[in-house]
ROFITOR-980959 format. One line per field, with one value per residue: residue number from 1; residue in one letter; chain; x, y, z of N, C-alpha, C, O in turn. Coordinates in Angstrom, 1 decimal, decimal comma. Example, Ala and Ser with C-alpha at 12.3 -4.5 7.8 and 13.67 -1.06 7.14 Angstrom:
2
seq: (1:2)
type: (A:S)
mol: (A:A)
n_xx: (13,2:12,8)
n_yy: (-5,7:-2,2)
n_zz: (7,8:7,1)
ca_xx: (12,3:13,7)
ca_yy: (-4,5:-1,1)
ca_zz: (7,8:7,1)
c_xx: (13,2:12,9)
c_yy: (-3,3:0,0)
c_zz: (7,8:7,9)
o_xx: (14,2:13,4)
o_yy: (-3,3:1,1)
o_zz: (8,5:8,0)
END
This chain:
147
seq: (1:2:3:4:5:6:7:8:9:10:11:12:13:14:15:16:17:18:19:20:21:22:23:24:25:26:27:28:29:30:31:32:33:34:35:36:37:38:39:40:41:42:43:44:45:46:47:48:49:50:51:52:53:54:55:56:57:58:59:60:61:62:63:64:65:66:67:68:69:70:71:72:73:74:75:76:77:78:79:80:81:82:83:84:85:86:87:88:89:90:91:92:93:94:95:96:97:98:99:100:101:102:103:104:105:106:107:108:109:110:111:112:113:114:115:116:117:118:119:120:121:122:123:124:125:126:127:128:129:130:131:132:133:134:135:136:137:138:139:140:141:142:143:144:145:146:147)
type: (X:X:X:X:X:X:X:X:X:X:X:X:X:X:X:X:X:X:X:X:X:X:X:X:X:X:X:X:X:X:X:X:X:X:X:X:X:X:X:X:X:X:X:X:X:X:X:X:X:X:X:X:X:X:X:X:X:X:X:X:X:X:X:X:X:X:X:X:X:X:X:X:X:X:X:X:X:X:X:X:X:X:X:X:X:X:X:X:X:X:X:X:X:X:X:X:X:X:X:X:X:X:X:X:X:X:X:X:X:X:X:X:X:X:X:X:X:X:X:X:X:X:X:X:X:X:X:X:X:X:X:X:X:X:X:X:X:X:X:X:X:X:X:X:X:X:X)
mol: (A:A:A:A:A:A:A:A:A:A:A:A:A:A:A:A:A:A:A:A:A:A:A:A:A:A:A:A:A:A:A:A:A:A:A:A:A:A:A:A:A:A:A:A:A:A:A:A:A:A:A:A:A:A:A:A:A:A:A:A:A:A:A:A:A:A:A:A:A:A:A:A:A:A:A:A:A:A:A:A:A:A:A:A:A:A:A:A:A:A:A:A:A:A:A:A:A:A:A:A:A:A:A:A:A:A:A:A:A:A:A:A:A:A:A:A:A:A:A:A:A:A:A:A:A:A:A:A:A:A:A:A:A:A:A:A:A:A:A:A:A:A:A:A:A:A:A)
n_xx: (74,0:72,1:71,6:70,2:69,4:66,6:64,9:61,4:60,7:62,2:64,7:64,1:65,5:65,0:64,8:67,3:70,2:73,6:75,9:74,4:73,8:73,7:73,3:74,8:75,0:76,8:77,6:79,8:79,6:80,8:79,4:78,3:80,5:80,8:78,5:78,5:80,8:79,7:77,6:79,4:80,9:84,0:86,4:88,4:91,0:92,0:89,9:88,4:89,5:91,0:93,8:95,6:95,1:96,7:99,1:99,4:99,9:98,0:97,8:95,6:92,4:90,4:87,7:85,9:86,9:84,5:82,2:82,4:82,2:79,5:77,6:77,5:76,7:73,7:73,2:72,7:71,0:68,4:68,4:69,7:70,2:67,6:65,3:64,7:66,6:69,6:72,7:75,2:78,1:81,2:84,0:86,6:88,9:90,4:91,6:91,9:92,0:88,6:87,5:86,0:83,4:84,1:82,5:80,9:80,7:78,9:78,9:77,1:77,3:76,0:77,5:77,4:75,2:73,2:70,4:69,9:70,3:69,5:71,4:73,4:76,2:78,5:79,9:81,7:82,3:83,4:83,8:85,8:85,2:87,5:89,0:89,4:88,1:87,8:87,6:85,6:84,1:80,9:78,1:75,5:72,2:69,2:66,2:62,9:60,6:59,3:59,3)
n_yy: (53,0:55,4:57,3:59,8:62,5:63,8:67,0:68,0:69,8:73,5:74,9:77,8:81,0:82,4:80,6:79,5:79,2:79,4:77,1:75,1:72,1:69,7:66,5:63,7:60,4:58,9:55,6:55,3:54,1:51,7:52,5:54,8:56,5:55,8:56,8:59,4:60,5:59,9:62,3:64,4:64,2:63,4:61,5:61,1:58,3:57,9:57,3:55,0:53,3:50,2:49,6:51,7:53,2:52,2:52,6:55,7:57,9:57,3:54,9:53,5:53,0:56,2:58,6:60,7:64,1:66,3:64,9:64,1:66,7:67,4:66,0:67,7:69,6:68,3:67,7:70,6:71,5:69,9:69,5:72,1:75,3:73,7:73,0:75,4:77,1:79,5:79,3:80,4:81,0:78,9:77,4:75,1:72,5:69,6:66,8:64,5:61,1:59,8:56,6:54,1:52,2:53,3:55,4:58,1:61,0:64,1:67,3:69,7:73,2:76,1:78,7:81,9:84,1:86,4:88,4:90,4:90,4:87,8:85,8:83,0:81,7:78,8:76,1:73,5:70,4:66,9:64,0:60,4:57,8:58,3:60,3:63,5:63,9:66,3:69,6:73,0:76,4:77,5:79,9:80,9:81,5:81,9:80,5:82,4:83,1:85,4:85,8)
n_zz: (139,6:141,3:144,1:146,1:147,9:147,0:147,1:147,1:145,5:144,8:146,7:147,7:147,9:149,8:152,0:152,3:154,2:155,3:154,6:154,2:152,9:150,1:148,3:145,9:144,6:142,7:141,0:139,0:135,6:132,4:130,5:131,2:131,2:127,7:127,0:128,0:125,9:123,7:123,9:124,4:121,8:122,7:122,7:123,4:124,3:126,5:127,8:126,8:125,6:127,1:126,0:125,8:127,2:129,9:128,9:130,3:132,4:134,3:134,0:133,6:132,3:132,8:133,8:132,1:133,2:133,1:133,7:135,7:137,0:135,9:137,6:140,1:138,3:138,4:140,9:141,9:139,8:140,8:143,6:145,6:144,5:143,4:141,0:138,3:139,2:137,2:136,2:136,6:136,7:137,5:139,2:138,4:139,7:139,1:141,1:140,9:139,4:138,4:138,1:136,2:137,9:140,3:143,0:143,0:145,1:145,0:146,1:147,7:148,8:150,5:150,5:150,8:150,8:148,7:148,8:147,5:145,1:144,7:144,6:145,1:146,4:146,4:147,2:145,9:145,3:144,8:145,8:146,1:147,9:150,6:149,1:147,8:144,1:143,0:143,0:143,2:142,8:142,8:141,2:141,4:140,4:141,9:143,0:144,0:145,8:145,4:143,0)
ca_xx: (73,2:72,2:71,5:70,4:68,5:65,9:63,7:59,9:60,8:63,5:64,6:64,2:67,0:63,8:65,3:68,7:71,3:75,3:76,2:73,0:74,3:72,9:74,4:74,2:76,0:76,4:78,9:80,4:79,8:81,4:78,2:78,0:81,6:80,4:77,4:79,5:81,8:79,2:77,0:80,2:81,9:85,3:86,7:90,2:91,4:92,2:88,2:87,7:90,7:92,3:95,6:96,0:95,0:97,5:100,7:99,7:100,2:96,8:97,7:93,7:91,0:89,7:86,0:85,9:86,6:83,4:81,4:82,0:81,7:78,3:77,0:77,5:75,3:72,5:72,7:72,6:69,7:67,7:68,4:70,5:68,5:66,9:64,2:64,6:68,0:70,2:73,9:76,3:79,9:81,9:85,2:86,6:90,2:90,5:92,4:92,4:91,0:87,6:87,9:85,0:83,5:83,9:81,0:81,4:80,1:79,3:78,3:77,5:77,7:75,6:78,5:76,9:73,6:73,5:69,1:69,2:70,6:69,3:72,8:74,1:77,6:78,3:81,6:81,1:83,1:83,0:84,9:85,3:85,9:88,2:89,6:88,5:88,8:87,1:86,8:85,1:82,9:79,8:77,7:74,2:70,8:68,1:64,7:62,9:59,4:58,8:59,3)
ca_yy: (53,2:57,0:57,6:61,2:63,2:64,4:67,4:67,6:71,6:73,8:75,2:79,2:81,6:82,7:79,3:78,9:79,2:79,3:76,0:74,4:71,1:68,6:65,2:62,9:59,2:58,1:54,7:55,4:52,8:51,7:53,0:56,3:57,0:55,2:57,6:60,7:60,3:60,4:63,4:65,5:64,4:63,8:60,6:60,7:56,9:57,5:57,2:54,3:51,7:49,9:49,9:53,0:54,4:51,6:53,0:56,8:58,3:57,1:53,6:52,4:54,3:56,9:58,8:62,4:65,4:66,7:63,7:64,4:68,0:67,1:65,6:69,0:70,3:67,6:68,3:72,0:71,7:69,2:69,8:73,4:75,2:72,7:73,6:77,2:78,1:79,4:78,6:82,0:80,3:77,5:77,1:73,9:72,2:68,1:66,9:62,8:60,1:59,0:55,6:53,4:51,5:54,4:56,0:59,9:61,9:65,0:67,7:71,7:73,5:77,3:79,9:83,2:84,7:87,8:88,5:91,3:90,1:86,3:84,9:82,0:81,4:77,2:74,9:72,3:69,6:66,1:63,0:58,7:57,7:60,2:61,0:64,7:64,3:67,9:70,7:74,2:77,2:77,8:80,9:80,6:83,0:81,0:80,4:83,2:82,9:86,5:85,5)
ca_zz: (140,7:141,7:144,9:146,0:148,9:146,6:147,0:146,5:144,7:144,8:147,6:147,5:148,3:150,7:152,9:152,4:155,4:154,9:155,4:153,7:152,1:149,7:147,5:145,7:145,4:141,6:140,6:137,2:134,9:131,4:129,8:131,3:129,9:126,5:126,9:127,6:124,9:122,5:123,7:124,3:121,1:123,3:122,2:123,7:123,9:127,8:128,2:126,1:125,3:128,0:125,6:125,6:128,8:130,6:128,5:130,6:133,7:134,7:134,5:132,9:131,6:133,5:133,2:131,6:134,0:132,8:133,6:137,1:137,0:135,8:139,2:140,5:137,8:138,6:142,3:141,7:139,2:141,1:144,6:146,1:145,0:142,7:139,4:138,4:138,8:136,9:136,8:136,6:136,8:137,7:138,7:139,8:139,8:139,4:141,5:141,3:138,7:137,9:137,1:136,1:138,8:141,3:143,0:143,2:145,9:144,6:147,0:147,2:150,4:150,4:151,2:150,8:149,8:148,2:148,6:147,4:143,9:144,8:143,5:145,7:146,3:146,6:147,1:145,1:145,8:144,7:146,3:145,8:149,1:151,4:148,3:146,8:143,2:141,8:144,3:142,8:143,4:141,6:141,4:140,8:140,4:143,0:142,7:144,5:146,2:144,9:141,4)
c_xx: (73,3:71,1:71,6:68,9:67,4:64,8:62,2:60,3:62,1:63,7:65,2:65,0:65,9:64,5:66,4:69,5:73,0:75,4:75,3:74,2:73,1:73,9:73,7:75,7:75,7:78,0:78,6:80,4:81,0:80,2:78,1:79,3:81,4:79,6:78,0:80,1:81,1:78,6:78,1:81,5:83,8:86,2:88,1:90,1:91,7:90,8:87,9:88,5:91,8:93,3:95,7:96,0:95,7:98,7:100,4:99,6:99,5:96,6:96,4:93,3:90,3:87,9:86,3:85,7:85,4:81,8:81,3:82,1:80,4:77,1:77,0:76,4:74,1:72,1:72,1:71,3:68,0:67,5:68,6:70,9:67,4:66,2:64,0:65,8:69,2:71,9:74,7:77,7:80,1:83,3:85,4:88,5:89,9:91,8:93,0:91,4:90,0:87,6:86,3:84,4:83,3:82,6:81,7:80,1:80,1:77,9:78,7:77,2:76,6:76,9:78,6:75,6:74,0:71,5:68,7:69,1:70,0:70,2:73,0:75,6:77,6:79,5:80,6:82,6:82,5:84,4:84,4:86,4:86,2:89,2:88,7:89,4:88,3:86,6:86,6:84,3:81,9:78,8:76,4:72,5:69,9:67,0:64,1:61,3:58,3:59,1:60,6)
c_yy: (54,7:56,8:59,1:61,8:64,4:65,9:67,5:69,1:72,0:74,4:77,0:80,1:82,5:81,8:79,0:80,0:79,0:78,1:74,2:73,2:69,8:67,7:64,2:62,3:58,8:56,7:54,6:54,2:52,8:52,7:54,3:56,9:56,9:56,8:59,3:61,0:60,8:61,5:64,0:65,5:64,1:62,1:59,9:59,3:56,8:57,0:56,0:53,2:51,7:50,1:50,6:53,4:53,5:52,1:54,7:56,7:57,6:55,9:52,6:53,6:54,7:57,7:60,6:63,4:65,7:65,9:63,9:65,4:67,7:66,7:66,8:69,9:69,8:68,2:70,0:72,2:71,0:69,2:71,1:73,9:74,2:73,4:75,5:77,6:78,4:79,5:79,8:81,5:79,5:77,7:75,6:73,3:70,4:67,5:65,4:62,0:59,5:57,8:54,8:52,3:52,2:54,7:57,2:60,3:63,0:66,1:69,2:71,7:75,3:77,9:81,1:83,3:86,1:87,9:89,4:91,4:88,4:85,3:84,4:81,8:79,9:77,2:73,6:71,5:67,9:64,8:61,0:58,5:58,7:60,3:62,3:64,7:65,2:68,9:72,2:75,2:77,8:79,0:80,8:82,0:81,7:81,7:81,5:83,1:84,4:86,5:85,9)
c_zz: (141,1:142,7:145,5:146,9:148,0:147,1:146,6:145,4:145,2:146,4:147,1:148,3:149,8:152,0:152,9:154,2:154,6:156,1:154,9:152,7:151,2:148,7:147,2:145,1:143,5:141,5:139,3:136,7:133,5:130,5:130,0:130,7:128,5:125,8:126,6:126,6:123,7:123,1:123,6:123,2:121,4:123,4:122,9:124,7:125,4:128,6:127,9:126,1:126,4:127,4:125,7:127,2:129,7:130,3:129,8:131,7:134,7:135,0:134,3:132,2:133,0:133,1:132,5:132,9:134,4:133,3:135,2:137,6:136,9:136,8:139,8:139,7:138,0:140,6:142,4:141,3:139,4:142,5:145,5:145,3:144,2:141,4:139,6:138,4:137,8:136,8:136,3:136,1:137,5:137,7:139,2:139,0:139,4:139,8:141,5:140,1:138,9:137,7:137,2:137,2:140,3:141,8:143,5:144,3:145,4:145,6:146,7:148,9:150,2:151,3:151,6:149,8:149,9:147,8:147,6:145,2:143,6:144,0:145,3:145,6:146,9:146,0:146,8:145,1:145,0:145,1:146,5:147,4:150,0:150,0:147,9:145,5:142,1:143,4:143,1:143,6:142,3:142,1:140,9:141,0:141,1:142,7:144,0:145,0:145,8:143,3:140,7)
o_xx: (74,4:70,0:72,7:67,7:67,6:63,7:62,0:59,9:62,9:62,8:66,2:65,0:66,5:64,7:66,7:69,2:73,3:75,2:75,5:75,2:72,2:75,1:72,7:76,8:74,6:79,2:77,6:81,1:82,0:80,6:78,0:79,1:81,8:79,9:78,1:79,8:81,5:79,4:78,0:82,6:84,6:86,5:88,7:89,2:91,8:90,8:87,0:88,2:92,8:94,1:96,6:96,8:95,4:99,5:101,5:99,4:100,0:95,8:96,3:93,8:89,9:87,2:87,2:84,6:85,0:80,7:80,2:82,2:79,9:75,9:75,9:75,5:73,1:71,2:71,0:70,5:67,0:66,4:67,6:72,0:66,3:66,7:63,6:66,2:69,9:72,3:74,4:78,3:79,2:83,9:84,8:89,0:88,7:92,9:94,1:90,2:90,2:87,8:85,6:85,2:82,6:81,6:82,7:78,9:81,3:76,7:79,6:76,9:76,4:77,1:79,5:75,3:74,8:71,1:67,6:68,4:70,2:70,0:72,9:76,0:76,7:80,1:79,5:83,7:81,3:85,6:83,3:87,6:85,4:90,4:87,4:90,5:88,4:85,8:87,5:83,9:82,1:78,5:76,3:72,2:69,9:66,8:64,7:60,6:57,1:59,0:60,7)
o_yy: (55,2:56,3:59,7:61,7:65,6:65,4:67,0:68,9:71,3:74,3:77,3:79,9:83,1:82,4:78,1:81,0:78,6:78,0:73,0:73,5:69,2:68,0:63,8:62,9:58,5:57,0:54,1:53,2:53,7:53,7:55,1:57,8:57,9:57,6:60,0:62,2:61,7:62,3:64,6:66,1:64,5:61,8:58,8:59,3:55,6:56,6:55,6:52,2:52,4:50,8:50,3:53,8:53,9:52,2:54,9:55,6:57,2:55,4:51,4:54,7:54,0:57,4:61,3:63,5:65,6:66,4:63,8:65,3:67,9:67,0:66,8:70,6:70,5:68,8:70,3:72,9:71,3:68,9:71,3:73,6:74,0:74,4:76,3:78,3:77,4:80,0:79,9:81,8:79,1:78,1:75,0:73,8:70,2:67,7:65,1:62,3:58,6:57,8:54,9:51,3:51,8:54,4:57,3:60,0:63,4:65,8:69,7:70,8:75,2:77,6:81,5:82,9:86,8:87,5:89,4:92,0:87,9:84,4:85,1:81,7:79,6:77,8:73,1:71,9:67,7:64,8:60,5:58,7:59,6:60,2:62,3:65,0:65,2:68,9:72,5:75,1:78,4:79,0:80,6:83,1:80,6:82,9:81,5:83,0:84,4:87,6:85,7)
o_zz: (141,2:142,4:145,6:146,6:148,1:147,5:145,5:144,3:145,7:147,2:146,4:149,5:150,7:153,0:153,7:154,8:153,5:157,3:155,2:152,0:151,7:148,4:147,7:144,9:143,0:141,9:138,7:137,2:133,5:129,9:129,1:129,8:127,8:124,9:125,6:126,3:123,0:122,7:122,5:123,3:120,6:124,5:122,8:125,6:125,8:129,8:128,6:126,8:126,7:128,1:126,5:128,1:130,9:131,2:130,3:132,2:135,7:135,8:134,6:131,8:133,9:132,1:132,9:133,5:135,6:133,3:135,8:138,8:138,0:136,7:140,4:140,1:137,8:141,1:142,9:141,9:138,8:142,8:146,2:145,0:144,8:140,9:140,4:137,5:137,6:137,9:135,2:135,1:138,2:136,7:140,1:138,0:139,7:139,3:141,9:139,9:139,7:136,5:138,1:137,3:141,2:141,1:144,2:144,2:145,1:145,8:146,2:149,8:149,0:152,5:152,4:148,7:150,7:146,7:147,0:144,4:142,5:143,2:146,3:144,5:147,8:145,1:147,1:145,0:144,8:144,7:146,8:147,8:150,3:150,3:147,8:145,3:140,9:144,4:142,2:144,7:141,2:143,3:139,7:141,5:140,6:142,5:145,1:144,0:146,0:142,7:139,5)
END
């Protein structure tokens, strides 16, 4: 299920405010891990096989990092600022497990505009529950109503 405060267009660095927020609500399936796995090639057995991923730290199978880094790129590229932008850098930390079944909140924040370069600064954050399990900052080039 994805759930998410859509835009009609992007929103142009013309409109942003510090503070500007947008999100969206996805619950991790088996399939979307399945899915993951194969486009990014990344196979490790903590994603895939209860045996395995009960002997580690993790105690089951968890979802790929990346997989919920990803909701940050969908918000980003669909919402704040949405169509058009392009994506500069990323940092981000993980701080708590994914596990299948979850629904991830993944959410950006506007932290600074820079007009005159039309680069966005955005906390990107993403959390299941009151848990935060991925906080970052992403740097972006925004869609510009002057082209």
């Amino acid at each position: 299920m994805l759930d998410t405060t859509r835009n009609t267009g992007p929103i142009f660095i013309e409109d942003m405010t510090v503070g500007l927020t947008r999100h969206l609500d996805k619950t991790i399936t088996d399939r979307d891990i399945e899915l993951f796995a194969e486009v990014s090639e990344d196979r490790n057995p903590v994603h895939l096989n209860d045996a395995y991923a009960e002997a580690t730290m993790f105690k089951g199978r968890i979802a790929h990092g990346m997989l919920t880094a990803a909701l940050i790129s969908a918000v980003i590229g669909e919402q704040l600022p949405g169509h058009g932008t392009v994506y500069l850098r990323q940092s981000m930390a993980f701080l708590a497990p994914v596990r299948p079944g979850d629904t991830v909140r993944a959410e950006v924040e506007v932290l600074a505009i820079d007009m005159r370069k039309r680069r966005v600064t955005l906390d990107t954050r993403c959390v299941v529950g009151d848990t935060r399990v991925l906080h970052g900052e992403a740097l972006v080039l925004a869609p510009s109503r002057a082209g």
